[in-house]
C-alpha positions as CSV (number, residue, x, y, z in Angstrom):
1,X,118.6,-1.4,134.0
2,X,120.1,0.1,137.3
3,X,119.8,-1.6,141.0
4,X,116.9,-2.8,142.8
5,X,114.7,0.6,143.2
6,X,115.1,1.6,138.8
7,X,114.3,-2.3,138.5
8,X,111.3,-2.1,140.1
9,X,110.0,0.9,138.4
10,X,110.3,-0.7,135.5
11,X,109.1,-4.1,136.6
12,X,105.4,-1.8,138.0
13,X,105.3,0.2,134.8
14,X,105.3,-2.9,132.7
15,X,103.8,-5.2,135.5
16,X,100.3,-2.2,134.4
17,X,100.5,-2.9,131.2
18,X,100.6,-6.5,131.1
19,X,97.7,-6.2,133.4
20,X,95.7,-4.3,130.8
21,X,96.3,-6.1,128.0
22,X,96.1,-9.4,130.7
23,X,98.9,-10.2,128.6
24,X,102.3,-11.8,129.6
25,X,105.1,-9.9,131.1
26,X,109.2,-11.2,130.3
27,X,111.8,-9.4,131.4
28,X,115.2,-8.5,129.3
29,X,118.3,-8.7,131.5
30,X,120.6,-8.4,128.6
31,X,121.9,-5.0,129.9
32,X,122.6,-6.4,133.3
33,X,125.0,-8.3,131.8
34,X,127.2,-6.0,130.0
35,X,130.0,-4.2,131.0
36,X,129.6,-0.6,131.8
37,X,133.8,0.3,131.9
38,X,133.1,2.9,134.5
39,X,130.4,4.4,132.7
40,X,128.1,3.6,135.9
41,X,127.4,1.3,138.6
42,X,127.1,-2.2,137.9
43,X,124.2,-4.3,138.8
44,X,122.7,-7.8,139.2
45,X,118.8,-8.6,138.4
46,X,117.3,-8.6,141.9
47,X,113.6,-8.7,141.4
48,X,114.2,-13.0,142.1
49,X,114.1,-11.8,145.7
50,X,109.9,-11.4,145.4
51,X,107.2,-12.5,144.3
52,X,107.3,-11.2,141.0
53,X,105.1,-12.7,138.2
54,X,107.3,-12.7,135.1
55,X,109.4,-14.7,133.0
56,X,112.6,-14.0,131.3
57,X,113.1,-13.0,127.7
58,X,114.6,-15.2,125.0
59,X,117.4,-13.2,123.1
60,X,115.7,-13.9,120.2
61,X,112.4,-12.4,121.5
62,X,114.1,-9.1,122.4
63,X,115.9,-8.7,119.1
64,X,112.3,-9.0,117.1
65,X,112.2,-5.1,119.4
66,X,115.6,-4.0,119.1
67,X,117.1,-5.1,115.8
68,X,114.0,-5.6,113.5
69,X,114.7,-7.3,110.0
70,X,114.3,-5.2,107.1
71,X,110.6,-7.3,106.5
72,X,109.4,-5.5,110.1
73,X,111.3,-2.2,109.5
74,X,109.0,-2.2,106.2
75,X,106.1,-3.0,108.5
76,X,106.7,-0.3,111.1
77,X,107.4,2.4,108.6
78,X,103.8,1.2,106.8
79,X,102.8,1.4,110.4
80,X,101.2,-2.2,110.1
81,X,103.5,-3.3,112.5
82,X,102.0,-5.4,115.6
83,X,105.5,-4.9,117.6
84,X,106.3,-1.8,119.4
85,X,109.6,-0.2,120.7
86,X,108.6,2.2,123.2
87,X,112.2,4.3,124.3
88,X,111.8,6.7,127.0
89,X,111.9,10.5,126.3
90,X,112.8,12.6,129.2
91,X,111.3,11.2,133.2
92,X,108.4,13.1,133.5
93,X,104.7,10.9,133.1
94,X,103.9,10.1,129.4
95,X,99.8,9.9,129.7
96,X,100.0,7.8,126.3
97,X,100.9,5.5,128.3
98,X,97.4,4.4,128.3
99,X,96.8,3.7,124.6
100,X,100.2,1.6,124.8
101,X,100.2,-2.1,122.9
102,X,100.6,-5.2,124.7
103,X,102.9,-6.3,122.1
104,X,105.7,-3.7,123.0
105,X,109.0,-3.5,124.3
106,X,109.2,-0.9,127.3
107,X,113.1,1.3,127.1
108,X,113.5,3.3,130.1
109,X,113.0,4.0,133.6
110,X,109.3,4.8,133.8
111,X,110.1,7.0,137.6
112,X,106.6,7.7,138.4
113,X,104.2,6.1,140.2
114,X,101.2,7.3,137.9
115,X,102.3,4.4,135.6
116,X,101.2,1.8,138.7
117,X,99.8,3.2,140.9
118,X,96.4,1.8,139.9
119,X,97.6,-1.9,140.8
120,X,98.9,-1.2,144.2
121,X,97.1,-3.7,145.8
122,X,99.1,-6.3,143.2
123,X,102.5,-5.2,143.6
124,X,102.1,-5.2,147.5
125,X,101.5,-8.7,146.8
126,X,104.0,-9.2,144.1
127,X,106.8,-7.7,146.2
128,X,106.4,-9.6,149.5
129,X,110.3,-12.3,149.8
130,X,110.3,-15.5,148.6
131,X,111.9,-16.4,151.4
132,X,111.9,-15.9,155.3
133,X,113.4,-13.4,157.2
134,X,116.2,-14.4,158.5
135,X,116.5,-14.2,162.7
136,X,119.1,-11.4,163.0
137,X,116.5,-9.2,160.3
138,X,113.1,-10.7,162.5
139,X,114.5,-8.8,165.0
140,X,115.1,-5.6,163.4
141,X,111.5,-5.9,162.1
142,X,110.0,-6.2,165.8
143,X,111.7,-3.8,167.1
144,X,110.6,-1.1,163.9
145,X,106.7,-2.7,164.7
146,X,107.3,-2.1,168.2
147,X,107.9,1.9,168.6
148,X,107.0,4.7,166.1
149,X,109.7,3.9,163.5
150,X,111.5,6.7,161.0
151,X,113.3,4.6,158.5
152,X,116.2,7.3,157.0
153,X,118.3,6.4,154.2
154,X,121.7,7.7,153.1
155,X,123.1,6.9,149.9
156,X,127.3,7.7,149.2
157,X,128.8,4.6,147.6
158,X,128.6,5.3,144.1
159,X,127.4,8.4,144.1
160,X,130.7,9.5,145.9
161,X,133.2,7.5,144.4
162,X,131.8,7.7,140.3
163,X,132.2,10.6,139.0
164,X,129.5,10.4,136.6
165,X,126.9,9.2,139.7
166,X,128.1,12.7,141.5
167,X,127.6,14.5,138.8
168,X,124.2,13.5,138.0
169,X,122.6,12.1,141.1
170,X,124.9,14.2,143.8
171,X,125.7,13.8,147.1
172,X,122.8,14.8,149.8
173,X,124.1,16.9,152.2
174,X,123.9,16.5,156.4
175,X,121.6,19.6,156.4
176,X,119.0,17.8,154.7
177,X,118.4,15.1,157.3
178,X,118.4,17.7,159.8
179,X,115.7,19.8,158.5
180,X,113.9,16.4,157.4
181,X,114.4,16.0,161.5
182,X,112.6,19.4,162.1
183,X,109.5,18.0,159.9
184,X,109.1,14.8,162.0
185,X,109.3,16.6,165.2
186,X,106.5,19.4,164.3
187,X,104.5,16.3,163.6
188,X,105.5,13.3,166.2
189,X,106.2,13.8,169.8
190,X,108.4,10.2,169.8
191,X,110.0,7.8,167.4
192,X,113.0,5.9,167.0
193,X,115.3,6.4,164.2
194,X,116.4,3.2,162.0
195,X,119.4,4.4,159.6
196,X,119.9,2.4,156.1
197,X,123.4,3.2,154.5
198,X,125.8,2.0,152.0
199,X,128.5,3.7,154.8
200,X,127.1,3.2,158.3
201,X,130.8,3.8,159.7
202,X,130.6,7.2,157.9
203,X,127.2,7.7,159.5
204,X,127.8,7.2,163.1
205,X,130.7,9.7,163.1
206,X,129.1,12.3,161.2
207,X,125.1,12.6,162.0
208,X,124.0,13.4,165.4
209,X,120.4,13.3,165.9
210,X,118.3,14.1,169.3
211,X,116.3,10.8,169.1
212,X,117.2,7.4,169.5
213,X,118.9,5.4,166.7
214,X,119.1,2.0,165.1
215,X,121.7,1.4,162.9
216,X,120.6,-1.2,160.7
217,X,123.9,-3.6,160.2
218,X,123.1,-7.4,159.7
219,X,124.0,-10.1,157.4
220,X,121.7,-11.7,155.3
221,X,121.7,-13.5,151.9
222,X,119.6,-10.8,150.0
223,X,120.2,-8.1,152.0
224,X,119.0,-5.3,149.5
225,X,115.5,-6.2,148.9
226,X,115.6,-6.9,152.8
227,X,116.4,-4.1,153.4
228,X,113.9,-2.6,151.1
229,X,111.0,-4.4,153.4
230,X,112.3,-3.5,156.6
231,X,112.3,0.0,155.3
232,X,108.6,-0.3,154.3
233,X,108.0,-1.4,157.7
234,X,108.6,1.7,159.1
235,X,105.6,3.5,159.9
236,X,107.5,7.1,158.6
237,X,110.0,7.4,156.3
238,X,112.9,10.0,155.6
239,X,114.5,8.9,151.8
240,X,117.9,10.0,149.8
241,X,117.6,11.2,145.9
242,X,117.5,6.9,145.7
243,X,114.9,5.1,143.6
244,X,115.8,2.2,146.5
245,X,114.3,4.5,149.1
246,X,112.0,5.4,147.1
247,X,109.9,2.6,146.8
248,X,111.0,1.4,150.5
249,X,108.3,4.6,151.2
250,X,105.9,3.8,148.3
251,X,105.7,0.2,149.9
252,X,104.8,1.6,153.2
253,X,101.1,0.2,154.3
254,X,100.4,2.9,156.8
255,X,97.7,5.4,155.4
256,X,99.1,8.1,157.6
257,X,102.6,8.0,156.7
258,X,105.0,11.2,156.5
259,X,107.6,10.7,154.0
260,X,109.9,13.5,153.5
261,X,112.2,13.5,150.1
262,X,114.9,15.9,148.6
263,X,114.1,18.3,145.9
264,X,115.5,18.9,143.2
265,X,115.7,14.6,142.8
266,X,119.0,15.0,140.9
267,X,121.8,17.6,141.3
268,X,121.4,18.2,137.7
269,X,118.3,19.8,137.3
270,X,117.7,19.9,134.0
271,X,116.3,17.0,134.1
272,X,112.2,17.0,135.0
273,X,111.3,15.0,137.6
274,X,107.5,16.9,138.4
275,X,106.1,13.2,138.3
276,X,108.1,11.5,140.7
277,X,107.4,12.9,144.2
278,X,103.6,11.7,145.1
279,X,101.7,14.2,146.2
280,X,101.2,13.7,149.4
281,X,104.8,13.2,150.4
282,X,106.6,16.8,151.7
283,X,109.4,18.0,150.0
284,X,112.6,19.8,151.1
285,X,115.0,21.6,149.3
286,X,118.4,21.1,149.4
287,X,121.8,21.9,147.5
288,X,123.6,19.4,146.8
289,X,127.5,18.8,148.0
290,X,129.9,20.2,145.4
């Protein structure tokens, strides 16, 4: 479900479990392919971009999960059933996690890095491109090796123009960035600023910043998860209330990295999102754009 950054969460999260049961993973992409009606965003499965190490589900292999004759609906409610539907409750960590089957089917967005983050070294491996870089992003990358590198991501698109992505997600404002800025500059003496955006032309009229900047515009056949790696190549990182930023920080190799992130995640805070910020990232708070 969702674009690149949900995708991947849920590809780790499961990518775990298969790992501790050293059991296959498959991957549904039934929901990908219906049609939300404005309900949200519409996406494509982009995990082909890497590495990844998973097959794709038969239909009939997901319905055994999600419509169950009435022979396993009698199993399950004898609790002798060996399949298990595992639907996601709320975002914050579910530490039964641990005692999860490997026969099960996974619901959800699993946002939290404590469902993973013990095969790191796997999904760095798992998430390098299938293919090249092309010449006009092999540039970009040298240049972001070459100087102390803030990647900064701003997210409108969607959450702008759908009203139920405003509602829920919200809008970052300016102010944000800016005292994201202030962070950096208490703590780096230099750096070069490379912006990600779904609205760069927004962007360069609307946020000045004291520092030199690289507006990341190029062309490439899978941009997204490009973008994603160039992002990760950044030695610091400044991300939006975006799962796709998200993970362009978690993927970041440097051990000293300062990654500055919005809180609250969502402009409607009633959802709990304690388990989503690591630690050691810094937090700012913000109120969101009405």
């Amino acid at each position: 479900m969702g674009g690149l950054g949900n995708q991947l969460f849920q590809y780790a999260t499961a990518k775990a479990l298969a790992e501790r049961h050293k059991t296959e993973l498959r991957l549904d992409l039934s929901f990908l392919q219906t049609d939300p009606k404005g309900q949200h965003t519409h996406r494509h499965f982009e995990l082909d971009a890497f590495r990844i190490r998973a097959a794709i589900a038969l239909n009939s292999e997901v319905q055994k999960f999600t419509n169950p004759g009435l022979f396993q609906k009698a199993l399950s409610k004898l609790s002798l059933s060996t399949k298990k539907r595992i639907v996601e409750n709320g975002f914050e960590y579910k530490p039964e996690s641990r005692s999860w089957p490997g026969n099960c089917y996974l619901d959800g967005f699993w946002q939290s890095e404590k469902y993973f983050f013990q095969i790191r070294k796997t999904l760095l491996s798992d998430l390098e491109l299938k293919k090249s870089l092309s010449e006009a992003s092999r540039n970009l990358a040298e240049q972001i090796d070459n100087v102390m590198s803030v990647s900064l991501h701003i997210r409108r698109g969607d959450y702008i123009h759908l009203k139920s992505a405003n509602t829920f997600h919200g809008v970052l404002p300016l102010s944000y960035y800016y005292d994201a800025i202030t962070v950096l500059n208490a703590k780096l003496k230099k750096y070069t600023v490379f912006v990600f955006s779904d609205d760069l032309e927004w962007v360069k009229s609307n946020l000045k910043i004291n520092a030199p900047v690289v507006y990341v515009d190029y062309q490439d056949e899978n941009k997204t998860a490009t973008d994603l790696v160039l992002m990760s190549m950044c030695k610091h990182n400044i991300i939006a209330n975006s799962s796709f930023s998200w993970w362009g920080a978690w993927l970041n190799k440097n051990e000293n990295k300062l990654v500055v992130a919005p809180n609250p995640w969502f402009r409607n805070t009633s959802v709990n999102t304690k388990d989503l910020i690591p630690g050691t990232w810094t937090q700012i708070e913000v109120n969101y754009e009405r």
